[in-house]
C-alpha positions in Angstrom: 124.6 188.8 205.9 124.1 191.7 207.9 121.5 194.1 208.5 121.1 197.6 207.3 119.1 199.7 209.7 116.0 201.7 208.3 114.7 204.2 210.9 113.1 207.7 211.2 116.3 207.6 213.1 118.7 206.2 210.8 120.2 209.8 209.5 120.1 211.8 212.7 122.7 213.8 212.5 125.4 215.8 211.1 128.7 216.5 212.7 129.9 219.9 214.3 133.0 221.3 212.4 135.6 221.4 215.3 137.6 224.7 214.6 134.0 226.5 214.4 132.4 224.4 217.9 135.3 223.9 219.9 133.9 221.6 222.8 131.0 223.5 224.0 131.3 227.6 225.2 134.9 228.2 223.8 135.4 229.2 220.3 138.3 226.8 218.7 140.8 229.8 217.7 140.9 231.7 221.1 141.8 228.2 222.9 144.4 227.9 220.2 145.7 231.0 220.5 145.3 230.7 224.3 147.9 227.7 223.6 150.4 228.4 221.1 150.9 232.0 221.2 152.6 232.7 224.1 154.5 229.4 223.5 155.9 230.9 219.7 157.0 233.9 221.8 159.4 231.3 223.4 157.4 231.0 226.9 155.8 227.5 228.4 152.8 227.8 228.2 150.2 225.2 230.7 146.2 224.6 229.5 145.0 223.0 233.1 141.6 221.3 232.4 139.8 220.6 235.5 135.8 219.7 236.2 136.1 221.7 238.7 134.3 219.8 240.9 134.0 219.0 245.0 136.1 216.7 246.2 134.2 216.6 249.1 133.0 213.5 248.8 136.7 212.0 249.6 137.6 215.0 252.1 140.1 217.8 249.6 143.0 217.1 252.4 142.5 213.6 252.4 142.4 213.2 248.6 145.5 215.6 248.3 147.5 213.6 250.9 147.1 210.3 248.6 148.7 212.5 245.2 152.5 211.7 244.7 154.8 214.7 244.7 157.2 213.4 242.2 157.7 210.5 240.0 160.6 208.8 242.2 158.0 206.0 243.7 155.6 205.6 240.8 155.9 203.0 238.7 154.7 201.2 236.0 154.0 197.1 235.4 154.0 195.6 232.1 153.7 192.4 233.8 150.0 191.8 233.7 150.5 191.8 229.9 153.6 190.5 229.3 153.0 187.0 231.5 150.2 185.8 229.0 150.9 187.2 225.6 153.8 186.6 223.2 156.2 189.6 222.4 157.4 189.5 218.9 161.5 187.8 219.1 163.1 190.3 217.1 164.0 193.2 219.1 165.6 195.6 216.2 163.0 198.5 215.6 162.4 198.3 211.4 159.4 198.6 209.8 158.5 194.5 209.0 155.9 191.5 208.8 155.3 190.2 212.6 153.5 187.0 213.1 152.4 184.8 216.2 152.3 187.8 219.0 150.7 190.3 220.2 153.1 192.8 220.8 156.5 194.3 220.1 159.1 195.7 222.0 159.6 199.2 221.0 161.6 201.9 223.1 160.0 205.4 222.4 162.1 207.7 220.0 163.0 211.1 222.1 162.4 214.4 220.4 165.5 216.3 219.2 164.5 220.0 219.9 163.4 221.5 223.1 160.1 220.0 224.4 157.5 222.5 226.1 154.6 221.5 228.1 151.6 222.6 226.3 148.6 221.3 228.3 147.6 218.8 231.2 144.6 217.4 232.4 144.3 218.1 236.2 141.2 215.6 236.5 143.2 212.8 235.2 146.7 213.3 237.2 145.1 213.4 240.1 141.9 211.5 239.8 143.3 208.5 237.5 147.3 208.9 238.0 147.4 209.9 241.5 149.9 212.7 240.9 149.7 216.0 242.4 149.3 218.6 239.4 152.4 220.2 240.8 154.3 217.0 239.2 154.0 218.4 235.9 155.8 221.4 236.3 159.0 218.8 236.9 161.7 217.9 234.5 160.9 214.1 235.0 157.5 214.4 234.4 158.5 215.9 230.6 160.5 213.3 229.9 158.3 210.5 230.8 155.6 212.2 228.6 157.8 213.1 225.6 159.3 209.9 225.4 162.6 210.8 226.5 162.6 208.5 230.3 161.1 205.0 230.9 160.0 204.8 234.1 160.5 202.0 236.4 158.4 198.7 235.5 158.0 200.0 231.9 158.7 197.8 229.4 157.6 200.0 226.2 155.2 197.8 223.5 153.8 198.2 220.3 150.4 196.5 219.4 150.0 194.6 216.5 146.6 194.8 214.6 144.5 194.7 211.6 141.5 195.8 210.6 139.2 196.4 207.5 139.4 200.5 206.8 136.7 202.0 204.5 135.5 198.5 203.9 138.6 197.0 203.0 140.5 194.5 204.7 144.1 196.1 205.1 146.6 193.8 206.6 148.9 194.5 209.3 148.4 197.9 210.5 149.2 198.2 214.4 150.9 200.8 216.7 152.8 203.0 214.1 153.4 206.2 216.2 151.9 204.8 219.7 154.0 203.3 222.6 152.5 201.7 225.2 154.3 202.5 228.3 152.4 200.3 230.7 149.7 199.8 232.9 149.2 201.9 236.3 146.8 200.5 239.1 145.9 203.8 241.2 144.2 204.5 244.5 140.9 203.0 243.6 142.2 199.8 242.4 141.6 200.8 238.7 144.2 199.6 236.1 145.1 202.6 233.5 147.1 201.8 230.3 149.3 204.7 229.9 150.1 205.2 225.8 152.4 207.8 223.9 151.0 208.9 220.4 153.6 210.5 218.2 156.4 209.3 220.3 158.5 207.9 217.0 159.0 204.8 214.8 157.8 201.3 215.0 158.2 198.1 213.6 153.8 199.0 212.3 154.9 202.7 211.3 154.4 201.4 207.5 155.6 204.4 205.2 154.7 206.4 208.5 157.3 208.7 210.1 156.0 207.9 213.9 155.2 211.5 214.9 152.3 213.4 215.4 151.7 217.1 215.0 150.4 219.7 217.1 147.0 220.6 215.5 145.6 217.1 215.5 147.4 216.3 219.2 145.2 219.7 220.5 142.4 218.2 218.7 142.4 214.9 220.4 143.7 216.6 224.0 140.3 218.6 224.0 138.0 216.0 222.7 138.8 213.0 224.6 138.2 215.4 227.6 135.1 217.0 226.6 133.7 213.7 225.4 134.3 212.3 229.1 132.6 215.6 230.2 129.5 214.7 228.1 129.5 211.5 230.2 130.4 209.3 226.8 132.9 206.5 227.4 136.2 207.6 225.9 139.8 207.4 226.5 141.2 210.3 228.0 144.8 212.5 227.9 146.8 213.6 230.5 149.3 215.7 228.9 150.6 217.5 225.8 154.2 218.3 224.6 155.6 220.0 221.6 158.3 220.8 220.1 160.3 222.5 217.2 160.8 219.3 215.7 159.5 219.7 212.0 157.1 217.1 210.8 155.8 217.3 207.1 151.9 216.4 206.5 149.7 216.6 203.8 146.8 218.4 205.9 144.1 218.7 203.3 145.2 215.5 201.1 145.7 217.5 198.2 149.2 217.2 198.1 150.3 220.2 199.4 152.5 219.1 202.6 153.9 221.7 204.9 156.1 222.2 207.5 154.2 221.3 211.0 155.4 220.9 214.7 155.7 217.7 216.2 154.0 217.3 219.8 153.3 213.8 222.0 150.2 213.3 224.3 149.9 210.6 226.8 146.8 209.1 226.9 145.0 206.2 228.8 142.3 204.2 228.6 141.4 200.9 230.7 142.5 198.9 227.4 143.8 199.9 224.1 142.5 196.5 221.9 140.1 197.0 219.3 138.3 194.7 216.9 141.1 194.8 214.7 143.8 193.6 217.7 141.5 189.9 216.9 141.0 190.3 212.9 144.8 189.8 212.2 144.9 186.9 214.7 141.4 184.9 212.8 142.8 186.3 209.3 146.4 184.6 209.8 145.1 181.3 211.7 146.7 181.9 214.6 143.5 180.4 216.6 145.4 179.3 220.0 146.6 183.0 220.2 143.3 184.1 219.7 141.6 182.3 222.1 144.8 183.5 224.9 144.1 187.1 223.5 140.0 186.7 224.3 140.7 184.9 227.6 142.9 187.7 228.5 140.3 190.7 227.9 137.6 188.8 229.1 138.7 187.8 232.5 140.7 191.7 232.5 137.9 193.6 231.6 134.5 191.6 231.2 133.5 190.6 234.5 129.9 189.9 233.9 131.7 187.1 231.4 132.5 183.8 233.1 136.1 183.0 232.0 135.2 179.0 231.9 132.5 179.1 230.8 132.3 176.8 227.5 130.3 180.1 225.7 132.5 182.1 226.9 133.3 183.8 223.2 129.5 184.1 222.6 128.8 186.0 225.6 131.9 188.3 225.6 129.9 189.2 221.9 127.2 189.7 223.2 128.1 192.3 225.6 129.8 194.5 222.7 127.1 194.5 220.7 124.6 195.7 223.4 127.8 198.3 224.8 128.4 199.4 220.5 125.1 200.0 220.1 125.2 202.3 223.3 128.4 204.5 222.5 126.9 204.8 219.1 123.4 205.8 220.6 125.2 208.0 222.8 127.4 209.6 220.2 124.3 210.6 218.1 123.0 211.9 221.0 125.6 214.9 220.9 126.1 215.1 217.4 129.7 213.4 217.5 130.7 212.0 214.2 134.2 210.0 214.9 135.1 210.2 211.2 137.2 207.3 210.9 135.4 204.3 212.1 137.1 201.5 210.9 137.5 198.1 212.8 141.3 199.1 214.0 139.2 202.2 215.4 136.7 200.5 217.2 137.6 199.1 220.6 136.7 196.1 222.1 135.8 198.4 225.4 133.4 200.2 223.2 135.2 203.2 224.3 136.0 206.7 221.9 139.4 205.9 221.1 141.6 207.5 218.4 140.7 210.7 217.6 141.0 211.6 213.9 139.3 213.9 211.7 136.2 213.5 214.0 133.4 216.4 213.8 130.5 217.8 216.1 127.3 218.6 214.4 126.4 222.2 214.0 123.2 222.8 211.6 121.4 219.2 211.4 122.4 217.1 208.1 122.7 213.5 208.2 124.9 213.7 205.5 127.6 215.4 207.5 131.3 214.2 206.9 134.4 215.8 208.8 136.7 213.8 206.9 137.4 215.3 204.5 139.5 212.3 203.0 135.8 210.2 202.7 135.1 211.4 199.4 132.3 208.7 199.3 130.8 209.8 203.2 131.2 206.0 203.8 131.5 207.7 207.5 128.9 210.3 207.4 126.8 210.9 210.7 123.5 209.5 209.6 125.3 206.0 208.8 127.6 205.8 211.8 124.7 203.1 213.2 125.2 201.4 210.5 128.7 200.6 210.5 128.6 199.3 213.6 126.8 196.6 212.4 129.1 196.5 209.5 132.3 195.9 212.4 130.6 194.2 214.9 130.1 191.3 211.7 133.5 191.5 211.5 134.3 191.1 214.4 132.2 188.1 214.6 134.0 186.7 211.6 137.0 186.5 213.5 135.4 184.5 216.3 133.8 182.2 214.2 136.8 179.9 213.7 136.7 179.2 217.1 132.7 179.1 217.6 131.3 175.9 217.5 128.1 175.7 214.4 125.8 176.3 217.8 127.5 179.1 219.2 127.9 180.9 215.6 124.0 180.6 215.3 123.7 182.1 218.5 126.1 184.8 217.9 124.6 185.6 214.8 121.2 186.1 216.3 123.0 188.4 219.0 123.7 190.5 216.3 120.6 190.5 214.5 119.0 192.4 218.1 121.5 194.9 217.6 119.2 197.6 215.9 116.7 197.3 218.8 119.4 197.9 221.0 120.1 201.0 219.0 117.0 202.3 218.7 116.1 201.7 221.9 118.9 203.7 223.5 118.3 206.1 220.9 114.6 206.6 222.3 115.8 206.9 225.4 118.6 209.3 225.0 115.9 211.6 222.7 113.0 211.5 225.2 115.0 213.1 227.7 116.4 215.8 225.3 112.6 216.8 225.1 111.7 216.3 228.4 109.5 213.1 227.7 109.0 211.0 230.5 107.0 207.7 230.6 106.2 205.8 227.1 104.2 206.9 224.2 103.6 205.4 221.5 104.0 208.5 219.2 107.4 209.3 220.9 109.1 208.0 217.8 107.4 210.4 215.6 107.7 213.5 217.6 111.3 212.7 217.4 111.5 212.1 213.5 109.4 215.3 212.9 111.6 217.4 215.1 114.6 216.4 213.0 113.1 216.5 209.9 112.1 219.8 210.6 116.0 220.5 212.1 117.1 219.4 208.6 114.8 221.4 206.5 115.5 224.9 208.1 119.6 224.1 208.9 118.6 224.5 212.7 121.5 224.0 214.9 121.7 220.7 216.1 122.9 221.5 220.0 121.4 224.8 220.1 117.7 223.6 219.8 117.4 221.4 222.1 119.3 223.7 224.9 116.7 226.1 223.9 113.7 223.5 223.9 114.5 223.6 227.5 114.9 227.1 228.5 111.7 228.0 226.7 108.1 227.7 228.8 105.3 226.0 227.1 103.1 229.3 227.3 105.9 230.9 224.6 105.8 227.5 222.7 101.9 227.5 223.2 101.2 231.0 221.7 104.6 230.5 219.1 106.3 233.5 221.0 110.2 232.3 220.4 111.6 235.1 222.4 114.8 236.5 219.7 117.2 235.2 221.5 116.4 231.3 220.8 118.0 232.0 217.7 117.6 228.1 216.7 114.1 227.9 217.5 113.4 230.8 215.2 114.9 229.7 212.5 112.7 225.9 213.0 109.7 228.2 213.4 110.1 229.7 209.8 108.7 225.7 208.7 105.5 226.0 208.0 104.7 222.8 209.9 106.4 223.5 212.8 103.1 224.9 214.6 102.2 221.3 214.2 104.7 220.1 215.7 104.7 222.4 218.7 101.0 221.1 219.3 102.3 217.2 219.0 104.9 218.3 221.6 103.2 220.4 223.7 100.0 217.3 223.8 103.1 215.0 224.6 104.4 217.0 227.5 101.0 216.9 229.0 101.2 213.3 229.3 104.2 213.6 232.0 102.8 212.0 235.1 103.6 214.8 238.2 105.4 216.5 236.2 105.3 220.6 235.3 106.7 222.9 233.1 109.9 224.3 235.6 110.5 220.6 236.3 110.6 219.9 232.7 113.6 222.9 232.6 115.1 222.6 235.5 115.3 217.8 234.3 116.4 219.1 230.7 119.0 221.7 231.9 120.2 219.3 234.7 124.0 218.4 233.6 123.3 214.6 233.5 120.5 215.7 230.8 121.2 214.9 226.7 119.7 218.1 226.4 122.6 220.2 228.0 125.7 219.7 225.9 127.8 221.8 227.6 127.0 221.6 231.3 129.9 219.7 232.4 132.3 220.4 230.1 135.3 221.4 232.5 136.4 224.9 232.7 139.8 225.8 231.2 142.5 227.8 232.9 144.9 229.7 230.9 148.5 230.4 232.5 
């Protein structure tokens, strides 16, 4: 039986409508106009995304003479996969039932019309891929991320997994429209899987015609980047292609489908597993695949987990609960609502990964849902802490068939701490969106009357805490909210919020050597909660 959380915090937020925010200083339709029109007057047209930051650190020439010039050297390896988990036998690509692997083989289906280069991340060629930006302007960089070229040590796979969606165990779901190409290990020693999303048919396409279309493949191109931006763990997209291909979709689900363009992005992530790549293995009894599949991630990508160690399983547990709660934490922190979070969406990483009908909060409403296919807001922004108990007990229902009756005890307990974790992270997160430093123990409080007070008045969620930290405690002091903290005025219409300015401003006082252009200068500091939109990376229009 699993908790529900009841906090002050329980219902903090609402999620920002993406074609109104657009990730943080650019207004949604000028970025897509900035994209597709000169591209519908028949011209390539390139989105660079770049941080913009030194390279100093590595020496600009230095870092520059490590970045490939063209795809003829670099290469791929499936091997690291493909030496300990079982492919599926049957090679044909049709729609079917697969048991007892892990993956399929599945060659990426090309486009038939003319394929354009739409956008590219310069931050992740060169920081992640180790290819000079100058690579994408090449025909076999197009192909490779259309779909059209394997290159070398490639062995295209799609992943089969389940998973419970809106509460529901579902079956075999899996890669239906995602090709995973391989894994690159780059300059740093890092290993990158590299997937294609909308890149055709598999045998887990369903009723699914394997493509993707342009207006949700900008959508997850800009968020995955701007998410990694906000210094939230996320996978991440290096490119986006489209083409005249027509794809039909249903975009509203009121079934009205039109004609839409279909467009591939290649993204990457350390790992793509998620809680539902171990469901379908518990769920059918294959147990001895299970525990390969767990030995693999753990030793791969848990390194604080002892691979023989006899509690292996509990451990590896242990660290995604503590590393759920966090994303969770962190994605309330910004007022990301994912939208879609069910257990074949939430990876085992406890990364962002697959980027649906996700939202960003704009006025504060914990009852904020940007699907708009969750008629009952199972997904809404105020719960999203909640379900994460609801997947991490899933997830622990698949390892209990290989947990001894002491281990499941202990597991269970792990995930009875998991609202502490949350809340405590949480705190954290909203202390230093006020400027709080040191503990309090009305910190909690001050926190929940803010919001309240947020939710009340339909203050922007973003906007009043970037001005809470422009504004000097004199102009809070004497409840002088200079015009342009447009937020702030619109809180200050509450008829309590003069108490809460004197809660904050009695809290603030309590900072040990601290002052009020310290308390700016920390909250408008880009590693602060506070400042949204300090590192999102500048965008350069060709």
């Amino acid at each position: 039986m699993t908790q529900r959380i009841r906090f002050p915090f329980c219902c903090l937020i609402r999620g920002l409508a993406f074609p109104r925010l657009l990730l943080f200083g650019v207004t949604c339709p000028s970025v897509v106009c900035c994209l597709l029109l000169p591209d519908l007057e028949g011209s390539a047209h390139l989105l660079l995304l770049s941080r913009n930051k030194s390279k100093h650190e590595l020496g600009y020439c230095e870092t520059k003479a490590k970045l490939a010039l063209s795809l003829d050297f670099w290469t791929l390896s499936s091997e690291n996969l493909l030496a300990v988990l079982p492919v599926d036998p049957v090679k044909e690509n049709y729609v079917r039932k697969v048991k007892n692997c892990i993956f399929s083989i599945a060659v990426p289906t090309p486009l038939k019309s003319r394929v354009r280069l739409v956008a590219v991340s310069k931050e992740v060629l060169e920081d992640i891929l180790d290819l000079d930006l100058s690579v994408s302007e090449t025909d076999d960089f197009i192909q490779l991320v259309s779909g059209e070229k394997i290159v070398s040590g490639s062995i295209p796979l799609a992943h089969r997994y389940g998973g419970h969606q809106f509460g529901i165990w579902a079956g075999q779901l899996g890669d239906g429209r995602a090709h995973l190409l391989g894994t690159y290990m780059n300059r740093q020693g890092e290993n990158w899987e590299l997937q294609l999303k909308g890149s055709g048919k598999t045998p887990y396409s369903r009723n699914g015609d394997g493509r993707a279309v342009l207006r949700s493949s900008v959508r997850e191109f800009l968020c995955s980047e701007a998410m990694h931006s906000l210094r939230i763990p996320t996978s991440r997209v290096a490119s986006l292609v489209v083409s005249d291909d027509e794809v039909w979709r249903d975009q509203f689900y009121n079934g009205n489908i039109v004609k839409e363009r279909g467009a591939v992005v290649l993204r990457v992530a350390k790992s793509w597993f998620r809680i539902g790549s171990l469901e379908i293995l518990a769920h059918y009894g294959e147990l001895d695949l299970l525990r390969t599949l767990l030995d693999f991630i753990i030793r791969e990508h848990f390194p604080s987990v002892e691979v023989a160690e006899p509690n292996r399983y509990v451990d590896f547990f242990s660290v995604v609960v503590s590393e759920t709660a966090q994303l969770i934490a962190l994605w309330m922190s910004v007022g990301f609502a994912h939208g879609v979070c069910n257990t074949d969406n939430f990876s085992l990483l406890s990364i962002t990964i697959d980027y649906g009908p996700f939202g960003f909060m704009e006025a504060y409403n914990p009852d904020f849902v940007p699907n708009t296919s969750d008629d009952e807001g199972r997904y809404k922004i105020g719960n999203q802490a909640n379900i994460g108990i609801f997947n991490l007990n899933k997830l622990l229902q698949a390892l209990n068939p290989i947990l001894d009756p002491r281990q499941r005890q202990l597991a269970a307990q792990i995930l009875e701490g998991y609202p502490v974790l949350y809340y405590t992270r949480f705190r954290e997160l909203f202390k230093a969106k006020l400027g709080l430093l040191g503990e309090t123990k009305g910190d909690d409080d001050l926190i929940a009357f803010l919001l309240h007070l947020m939710e009340k008045t339909a203050a922007d969620f973003t906007m009043t805490f970037r001005q809470l930290s422009e504004i000097t405690q004199s102009q809070l002091q004497e409840l002088n909210i200079p015009q342009q903290f447009w937020a702030l005025n619109m809180i200050s219409k509450h008829k309590l919020f003069p108490a809460w300015v004197s809660q904050y401003l009695l809290r603030l006082k309590s900072n040990v050597n601290d002052s009020d252009s310290e308390r700016r200068k920390r909250m408008t500091s880009p590693s602060s909660p506070a400042c949204s939109s300090a590192s999102f990376p500048e965008a350069f229009c060709s």
